[in-house]
MIVEX-747576 format. One record per residue: residue number from 1; residue in three letters; x, y, z of N, C-alpha, C in turn. Coordinates in nm, 2 decimals. Layout:
# residues N
{nr NUM, rest ALA, n_c1 X, n_c2 Y, n_c3 Z, ca_c1 X, ca_c2 Y, ca_c3 Z, c_c1 X, c_c2 Y, c_c3 Z}
...
# end
This chain:
# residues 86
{nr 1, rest UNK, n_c1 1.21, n_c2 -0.56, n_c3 -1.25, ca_c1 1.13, ca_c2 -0.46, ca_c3 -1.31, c_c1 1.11, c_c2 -0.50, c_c3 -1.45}
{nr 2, rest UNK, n_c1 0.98, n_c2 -0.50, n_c3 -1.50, ca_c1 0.94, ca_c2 -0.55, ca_c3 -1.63, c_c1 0.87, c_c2 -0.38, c_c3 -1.74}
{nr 3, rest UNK, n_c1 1.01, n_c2 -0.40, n_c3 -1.82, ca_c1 0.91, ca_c2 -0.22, ca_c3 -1.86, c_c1 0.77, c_c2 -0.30, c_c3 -1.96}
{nr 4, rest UNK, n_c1 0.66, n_c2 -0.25, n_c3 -2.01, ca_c1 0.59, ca_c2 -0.29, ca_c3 -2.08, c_c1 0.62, c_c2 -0.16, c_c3 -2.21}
{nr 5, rest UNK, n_c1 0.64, n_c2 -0.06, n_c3 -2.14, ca_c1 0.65, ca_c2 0.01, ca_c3 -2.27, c_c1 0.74, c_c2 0.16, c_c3 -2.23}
{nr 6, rest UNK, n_c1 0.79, n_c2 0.23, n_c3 -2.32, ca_c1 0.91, ca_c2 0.32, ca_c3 -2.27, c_c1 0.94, c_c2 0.41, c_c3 -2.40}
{nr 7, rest UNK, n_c1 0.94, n_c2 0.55, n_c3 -2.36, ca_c1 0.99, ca_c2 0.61, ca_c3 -2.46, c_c1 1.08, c_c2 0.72, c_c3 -2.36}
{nr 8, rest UNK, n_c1 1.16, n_c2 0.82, n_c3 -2.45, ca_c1 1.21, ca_c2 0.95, ca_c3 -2.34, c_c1 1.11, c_c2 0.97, c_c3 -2.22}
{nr 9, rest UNK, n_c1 0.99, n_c2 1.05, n_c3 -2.21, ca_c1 0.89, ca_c2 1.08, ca_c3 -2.15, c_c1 0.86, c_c2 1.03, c_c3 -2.07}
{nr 10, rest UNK, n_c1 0.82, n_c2 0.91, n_c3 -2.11, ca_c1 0.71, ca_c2 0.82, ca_c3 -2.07, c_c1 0.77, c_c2 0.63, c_c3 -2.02}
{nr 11, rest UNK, n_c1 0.70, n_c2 0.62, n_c3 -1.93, ca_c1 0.73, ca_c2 0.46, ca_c3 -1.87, c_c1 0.64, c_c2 0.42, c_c3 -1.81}
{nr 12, rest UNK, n_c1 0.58, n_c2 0.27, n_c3 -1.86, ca_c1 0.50, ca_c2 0.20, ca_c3 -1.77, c_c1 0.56, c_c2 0.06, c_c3 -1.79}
{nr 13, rest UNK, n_c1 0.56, n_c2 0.04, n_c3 -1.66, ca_c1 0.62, ca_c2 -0.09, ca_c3 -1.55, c_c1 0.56, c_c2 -0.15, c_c3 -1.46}
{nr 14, rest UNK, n_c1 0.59, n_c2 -0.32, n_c3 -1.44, ca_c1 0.57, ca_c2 -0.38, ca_c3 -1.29, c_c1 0.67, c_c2 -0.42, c_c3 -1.21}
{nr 15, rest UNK, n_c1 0.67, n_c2 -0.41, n_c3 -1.11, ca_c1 0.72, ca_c2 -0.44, ca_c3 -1.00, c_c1 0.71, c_c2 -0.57, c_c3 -0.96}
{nr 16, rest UNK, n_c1 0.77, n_c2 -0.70, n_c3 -0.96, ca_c1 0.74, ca_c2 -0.80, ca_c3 -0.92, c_c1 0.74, c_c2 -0.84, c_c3 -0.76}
{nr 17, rest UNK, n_c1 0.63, n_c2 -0.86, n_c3 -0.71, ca_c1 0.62, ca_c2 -0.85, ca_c3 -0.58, c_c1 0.60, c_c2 -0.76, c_c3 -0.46}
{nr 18, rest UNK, n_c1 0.59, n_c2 -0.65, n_c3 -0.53, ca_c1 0.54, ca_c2 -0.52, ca_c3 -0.48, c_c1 0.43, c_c2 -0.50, c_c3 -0.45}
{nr 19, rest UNK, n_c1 0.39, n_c2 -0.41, n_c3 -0.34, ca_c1 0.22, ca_c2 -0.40, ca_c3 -0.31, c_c1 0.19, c_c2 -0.26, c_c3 -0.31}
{nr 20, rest UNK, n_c1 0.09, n_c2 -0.20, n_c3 -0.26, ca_c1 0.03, ca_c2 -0.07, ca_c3 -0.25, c_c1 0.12, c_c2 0.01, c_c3 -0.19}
{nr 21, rest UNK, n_c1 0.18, n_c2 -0.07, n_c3 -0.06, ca_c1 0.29, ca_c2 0.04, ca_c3 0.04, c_c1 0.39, c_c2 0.05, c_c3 -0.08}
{nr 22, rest UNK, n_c1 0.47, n_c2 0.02, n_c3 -0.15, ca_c1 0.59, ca_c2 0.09, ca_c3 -0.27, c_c1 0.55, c_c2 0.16, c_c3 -0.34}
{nr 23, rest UNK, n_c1 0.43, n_c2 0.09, n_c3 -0.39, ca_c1 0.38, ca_c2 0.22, ca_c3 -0.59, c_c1 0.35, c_c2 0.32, c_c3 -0.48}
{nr 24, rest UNK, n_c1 0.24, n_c2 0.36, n_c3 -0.38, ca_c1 0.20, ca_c2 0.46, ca_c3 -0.34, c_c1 0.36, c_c2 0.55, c_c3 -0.32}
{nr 25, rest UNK, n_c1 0.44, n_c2 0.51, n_c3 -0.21, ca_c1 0.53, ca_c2 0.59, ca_c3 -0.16, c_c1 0.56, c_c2 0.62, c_c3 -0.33}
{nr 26, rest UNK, n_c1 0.66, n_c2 0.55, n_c3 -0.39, ca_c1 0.73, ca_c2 0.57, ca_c3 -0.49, c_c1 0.63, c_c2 0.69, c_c3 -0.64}
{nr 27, rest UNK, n_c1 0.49, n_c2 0.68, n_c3 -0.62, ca_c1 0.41, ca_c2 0.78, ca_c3 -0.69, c_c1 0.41, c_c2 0.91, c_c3 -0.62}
{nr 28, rest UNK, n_c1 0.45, n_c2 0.92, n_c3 -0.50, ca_c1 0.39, ca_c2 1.03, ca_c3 -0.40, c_c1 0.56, c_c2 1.09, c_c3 -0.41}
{nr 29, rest UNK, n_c1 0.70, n_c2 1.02, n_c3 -0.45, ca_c1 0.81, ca_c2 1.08, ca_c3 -0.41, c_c1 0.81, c_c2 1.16, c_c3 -0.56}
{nr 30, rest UNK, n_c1 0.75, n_c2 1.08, n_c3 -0.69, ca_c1 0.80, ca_c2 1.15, ca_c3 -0.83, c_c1 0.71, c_c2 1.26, c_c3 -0.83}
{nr 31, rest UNK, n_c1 0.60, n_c2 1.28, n_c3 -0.75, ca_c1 0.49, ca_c2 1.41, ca_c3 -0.77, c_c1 0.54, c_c2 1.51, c_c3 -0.70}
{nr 32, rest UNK, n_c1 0.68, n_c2 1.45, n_c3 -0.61, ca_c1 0.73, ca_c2 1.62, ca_c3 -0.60, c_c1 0.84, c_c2 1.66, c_c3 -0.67}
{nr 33, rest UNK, n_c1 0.86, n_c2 1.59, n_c3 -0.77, ca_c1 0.96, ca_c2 1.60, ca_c3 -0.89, c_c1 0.85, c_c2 1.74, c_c3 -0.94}
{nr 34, rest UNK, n_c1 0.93, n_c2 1.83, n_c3 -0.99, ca_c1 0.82, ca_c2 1.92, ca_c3 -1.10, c_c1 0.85, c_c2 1.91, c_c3 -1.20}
{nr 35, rest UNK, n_c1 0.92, n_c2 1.83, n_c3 -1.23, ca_c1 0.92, ca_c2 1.73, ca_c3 -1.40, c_c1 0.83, c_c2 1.68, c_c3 -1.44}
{nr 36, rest UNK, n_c1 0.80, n_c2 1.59, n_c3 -1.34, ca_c1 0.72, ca_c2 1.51, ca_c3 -1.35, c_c1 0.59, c_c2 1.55, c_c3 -1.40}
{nr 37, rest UNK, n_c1 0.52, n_c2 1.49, n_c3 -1.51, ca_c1 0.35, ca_c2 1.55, ca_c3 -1.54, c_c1 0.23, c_c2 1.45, c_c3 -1.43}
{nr 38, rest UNK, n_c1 0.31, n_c2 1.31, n_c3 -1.43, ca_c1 0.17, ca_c2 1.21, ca_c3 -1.43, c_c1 0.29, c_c2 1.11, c_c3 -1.34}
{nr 39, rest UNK, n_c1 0.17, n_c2 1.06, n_c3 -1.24, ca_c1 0.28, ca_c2 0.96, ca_c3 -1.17, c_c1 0.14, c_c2 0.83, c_c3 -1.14}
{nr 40, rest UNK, n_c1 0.13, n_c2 0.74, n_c3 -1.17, ca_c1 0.02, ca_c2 0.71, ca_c3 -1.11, c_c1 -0.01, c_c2 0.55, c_c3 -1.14}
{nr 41, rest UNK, n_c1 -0.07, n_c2 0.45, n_c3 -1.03, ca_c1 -0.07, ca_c2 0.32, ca_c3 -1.04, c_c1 -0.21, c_c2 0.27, c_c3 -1.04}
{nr 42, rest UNK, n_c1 -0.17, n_c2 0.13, n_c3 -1.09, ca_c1 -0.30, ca_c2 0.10, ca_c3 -1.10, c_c1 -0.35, c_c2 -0.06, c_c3 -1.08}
{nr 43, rest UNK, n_c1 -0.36, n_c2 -0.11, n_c3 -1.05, ca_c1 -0.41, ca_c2 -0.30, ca_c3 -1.01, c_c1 -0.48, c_c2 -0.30, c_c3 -1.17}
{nr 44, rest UNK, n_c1 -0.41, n_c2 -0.44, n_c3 -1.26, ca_c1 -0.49, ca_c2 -0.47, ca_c3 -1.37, c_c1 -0.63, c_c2 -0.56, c_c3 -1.31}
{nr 45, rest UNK, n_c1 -0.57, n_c2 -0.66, n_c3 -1.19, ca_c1 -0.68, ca_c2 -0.72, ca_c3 -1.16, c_c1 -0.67, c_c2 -0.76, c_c3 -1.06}
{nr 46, rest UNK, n_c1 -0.80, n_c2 -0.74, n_c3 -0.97, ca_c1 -0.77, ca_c2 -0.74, ca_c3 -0.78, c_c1 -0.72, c_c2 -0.89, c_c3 -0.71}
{nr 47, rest UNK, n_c1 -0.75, n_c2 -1.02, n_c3 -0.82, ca_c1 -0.73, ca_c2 -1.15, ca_c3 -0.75, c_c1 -0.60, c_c2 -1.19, c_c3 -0.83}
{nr 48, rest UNK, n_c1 -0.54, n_c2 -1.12, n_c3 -0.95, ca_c1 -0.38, ca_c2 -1.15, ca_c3 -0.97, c_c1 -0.32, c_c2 -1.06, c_c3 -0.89}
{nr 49, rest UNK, n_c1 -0.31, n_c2 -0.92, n_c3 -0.86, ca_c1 -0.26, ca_c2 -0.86, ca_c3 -0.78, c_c1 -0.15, c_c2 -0.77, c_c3 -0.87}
{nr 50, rest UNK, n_c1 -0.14, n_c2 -0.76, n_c3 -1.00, ca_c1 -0.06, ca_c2 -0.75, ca_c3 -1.11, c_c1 -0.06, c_c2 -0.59, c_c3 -1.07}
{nr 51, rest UNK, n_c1 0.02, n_c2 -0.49, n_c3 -1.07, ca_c1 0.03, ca_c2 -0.35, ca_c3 -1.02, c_c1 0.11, c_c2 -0.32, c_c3 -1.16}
{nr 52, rest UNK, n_c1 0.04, n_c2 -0.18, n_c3 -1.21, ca_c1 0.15, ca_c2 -0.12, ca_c3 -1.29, c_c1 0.17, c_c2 -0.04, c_c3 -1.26}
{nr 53, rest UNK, n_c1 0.29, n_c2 0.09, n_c3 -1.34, ca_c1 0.31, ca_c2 0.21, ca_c3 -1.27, c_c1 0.30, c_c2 0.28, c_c3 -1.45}
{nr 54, rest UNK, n_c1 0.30, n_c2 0.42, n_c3 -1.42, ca_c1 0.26, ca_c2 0.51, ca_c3 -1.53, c_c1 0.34, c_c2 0.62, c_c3 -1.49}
{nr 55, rest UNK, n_c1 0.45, n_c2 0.67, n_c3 -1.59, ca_c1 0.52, ca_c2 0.78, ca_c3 -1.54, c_c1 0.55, c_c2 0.87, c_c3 -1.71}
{nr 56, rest UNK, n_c1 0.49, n_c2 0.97, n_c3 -1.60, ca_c1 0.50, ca_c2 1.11, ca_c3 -1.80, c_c1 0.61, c_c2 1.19, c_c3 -1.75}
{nr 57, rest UNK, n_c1 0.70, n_c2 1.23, n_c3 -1.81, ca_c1 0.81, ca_c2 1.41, ca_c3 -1.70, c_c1 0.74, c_c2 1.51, c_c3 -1.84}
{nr 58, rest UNK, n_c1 0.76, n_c2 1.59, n_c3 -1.80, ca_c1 0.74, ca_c2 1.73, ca_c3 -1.87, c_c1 0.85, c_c2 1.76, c_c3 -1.97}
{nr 59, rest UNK, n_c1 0.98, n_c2 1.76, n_c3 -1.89, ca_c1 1.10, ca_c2 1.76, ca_c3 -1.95, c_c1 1.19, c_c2 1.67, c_c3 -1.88}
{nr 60, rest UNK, n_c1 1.33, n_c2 1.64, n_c3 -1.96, ca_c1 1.41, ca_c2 1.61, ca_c3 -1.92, c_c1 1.40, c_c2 1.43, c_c3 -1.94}
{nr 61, rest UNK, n_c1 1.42, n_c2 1.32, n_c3 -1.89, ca_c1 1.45, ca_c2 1.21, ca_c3 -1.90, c_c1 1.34, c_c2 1.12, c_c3 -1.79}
{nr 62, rest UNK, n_c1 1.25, n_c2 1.03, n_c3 -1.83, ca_c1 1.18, ca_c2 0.98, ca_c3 -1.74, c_c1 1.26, c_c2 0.84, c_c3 -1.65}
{nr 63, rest UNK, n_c1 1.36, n_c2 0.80, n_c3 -1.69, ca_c1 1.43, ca_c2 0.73, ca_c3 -1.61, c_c1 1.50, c_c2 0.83, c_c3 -1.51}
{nr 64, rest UNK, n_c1 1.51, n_c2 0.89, n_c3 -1.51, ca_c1 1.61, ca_c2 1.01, ca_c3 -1.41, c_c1 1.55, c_c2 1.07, c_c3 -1.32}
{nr 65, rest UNK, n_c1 1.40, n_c2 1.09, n_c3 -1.34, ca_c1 1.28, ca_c2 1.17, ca_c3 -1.21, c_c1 1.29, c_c2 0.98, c_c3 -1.16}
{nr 66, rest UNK, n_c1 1.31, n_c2 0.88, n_c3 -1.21, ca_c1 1.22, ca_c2 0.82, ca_c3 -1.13, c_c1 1.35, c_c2 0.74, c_c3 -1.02}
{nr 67, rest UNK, n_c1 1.48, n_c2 0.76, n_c3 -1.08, ca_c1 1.65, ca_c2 0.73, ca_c3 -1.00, c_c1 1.65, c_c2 0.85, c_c3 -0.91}
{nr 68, rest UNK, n_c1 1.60, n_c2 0.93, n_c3 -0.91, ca_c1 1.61, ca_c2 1.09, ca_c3 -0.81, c_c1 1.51, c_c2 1.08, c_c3 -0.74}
{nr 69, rest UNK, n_c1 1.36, n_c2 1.00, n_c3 -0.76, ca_c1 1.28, ca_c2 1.00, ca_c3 -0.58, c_c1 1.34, c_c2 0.88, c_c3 -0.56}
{nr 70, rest UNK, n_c1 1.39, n_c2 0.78, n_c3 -0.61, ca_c1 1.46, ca_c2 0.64, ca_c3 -0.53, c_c1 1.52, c_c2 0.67, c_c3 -0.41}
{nr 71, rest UNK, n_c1 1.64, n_c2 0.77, n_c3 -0.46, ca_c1 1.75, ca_c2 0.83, ca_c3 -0.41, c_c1 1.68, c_c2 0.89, c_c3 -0.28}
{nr 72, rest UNK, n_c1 1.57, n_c2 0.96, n_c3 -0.30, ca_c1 1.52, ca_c2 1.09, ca_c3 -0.22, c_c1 1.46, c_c2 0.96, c_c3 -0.09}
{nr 73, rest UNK, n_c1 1.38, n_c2 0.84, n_c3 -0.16, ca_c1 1.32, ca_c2 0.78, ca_c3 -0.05, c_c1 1.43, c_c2 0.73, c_c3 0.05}
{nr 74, rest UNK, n_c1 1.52, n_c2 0.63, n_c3 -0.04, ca_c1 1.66, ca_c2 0.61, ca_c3 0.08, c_c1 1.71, c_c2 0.67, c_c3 0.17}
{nr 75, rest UNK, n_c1 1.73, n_c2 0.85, n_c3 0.11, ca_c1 1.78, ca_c2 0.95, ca_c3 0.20, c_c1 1.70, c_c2 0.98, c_c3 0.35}
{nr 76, rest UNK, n_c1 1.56, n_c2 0.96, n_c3 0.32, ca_c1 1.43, ca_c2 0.98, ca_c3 0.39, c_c1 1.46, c_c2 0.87, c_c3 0.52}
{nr 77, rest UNK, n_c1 1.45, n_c2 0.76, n_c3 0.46, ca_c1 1.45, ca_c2 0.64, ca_c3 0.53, c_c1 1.58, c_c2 0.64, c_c3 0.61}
{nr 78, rest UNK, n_c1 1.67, n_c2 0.69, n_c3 0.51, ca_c1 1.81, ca_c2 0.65, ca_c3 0.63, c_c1 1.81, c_c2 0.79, c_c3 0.73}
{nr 79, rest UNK, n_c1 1.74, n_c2 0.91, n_c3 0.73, ca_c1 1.74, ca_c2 1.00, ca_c3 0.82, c_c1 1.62, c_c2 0.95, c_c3 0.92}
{nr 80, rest UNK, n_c1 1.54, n_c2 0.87, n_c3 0.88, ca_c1 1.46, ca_c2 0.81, ca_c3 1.00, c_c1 1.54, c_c2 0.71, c_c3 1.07}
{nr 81, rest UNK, n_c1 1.61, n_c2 0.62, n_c3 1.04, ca_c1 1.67, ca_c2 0.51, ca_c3 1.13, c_c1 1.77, c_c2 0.57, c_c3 1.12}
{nr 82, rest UNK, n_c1 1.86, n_c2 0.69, n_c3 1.16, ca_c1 1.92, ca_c2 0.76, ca_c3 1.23, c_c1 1.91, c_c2 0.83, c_c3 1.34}
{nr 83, rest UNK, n_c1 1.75, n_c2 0.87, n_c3 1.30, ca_c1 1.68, ca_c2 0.88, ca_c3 1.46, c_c1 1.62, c_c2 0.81, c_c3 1.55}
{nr 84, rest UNK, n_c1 1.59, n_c2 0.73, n_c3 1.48, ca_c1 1.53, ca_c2 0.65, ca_c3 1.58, c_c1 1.67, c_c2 0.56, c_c3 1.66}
{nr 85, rest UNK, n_c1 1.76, n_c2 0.56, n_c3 1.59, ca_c1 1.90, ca_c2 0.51, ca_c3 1.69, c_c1 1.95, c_c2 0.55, c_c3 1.79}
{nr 86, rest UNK, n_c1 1.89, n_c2 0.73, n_c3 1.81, ca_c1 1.98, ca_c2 0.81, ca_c3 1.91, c_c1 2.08, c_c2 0.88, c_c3 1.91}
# end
């Protein structure tokens, strides 16, 4: 994780090696945060493939909305491959 810039609020980062399937899931889990103001990614340029992320909270700590949908997607994922095991 590379922050480019960071305050309480606010966080914009890349992901090294990451593609559209992570930022999307991982923008779509902080938008059900209601902290959250702004979640949202963007490609600097289509032939580096360079992805940032953009995160505002309303209140409270913007490292903490974004350790609480991590958490939330894990939880997600390990309730699916607990079903699909039977």
């Amino acid at each position: 994780m590379k922050i480019l810039r960071e305050s309480k609020r606010e966080i914009e980062f890349e992901l090294e090696g990451e593609t559209h399937t992570f930022y999307n899931l991982l923008k779509e889990y902080l938008l059900l945060d209601p902290n959250v103001e702004i979640s949202a990614y963007k490609i600097e340029h289509p032939l580096e493939g360079t992805m940032r992320m953009y995160v505002k909270v309303k209140r409270g700590e913007v490292r903490r909305s974004i350790k609480r949908a991590l958490e939330r997607i894990i939880e997600d994922l390990t309730e699916i491959e607990r079903q699909l095991q039977g």
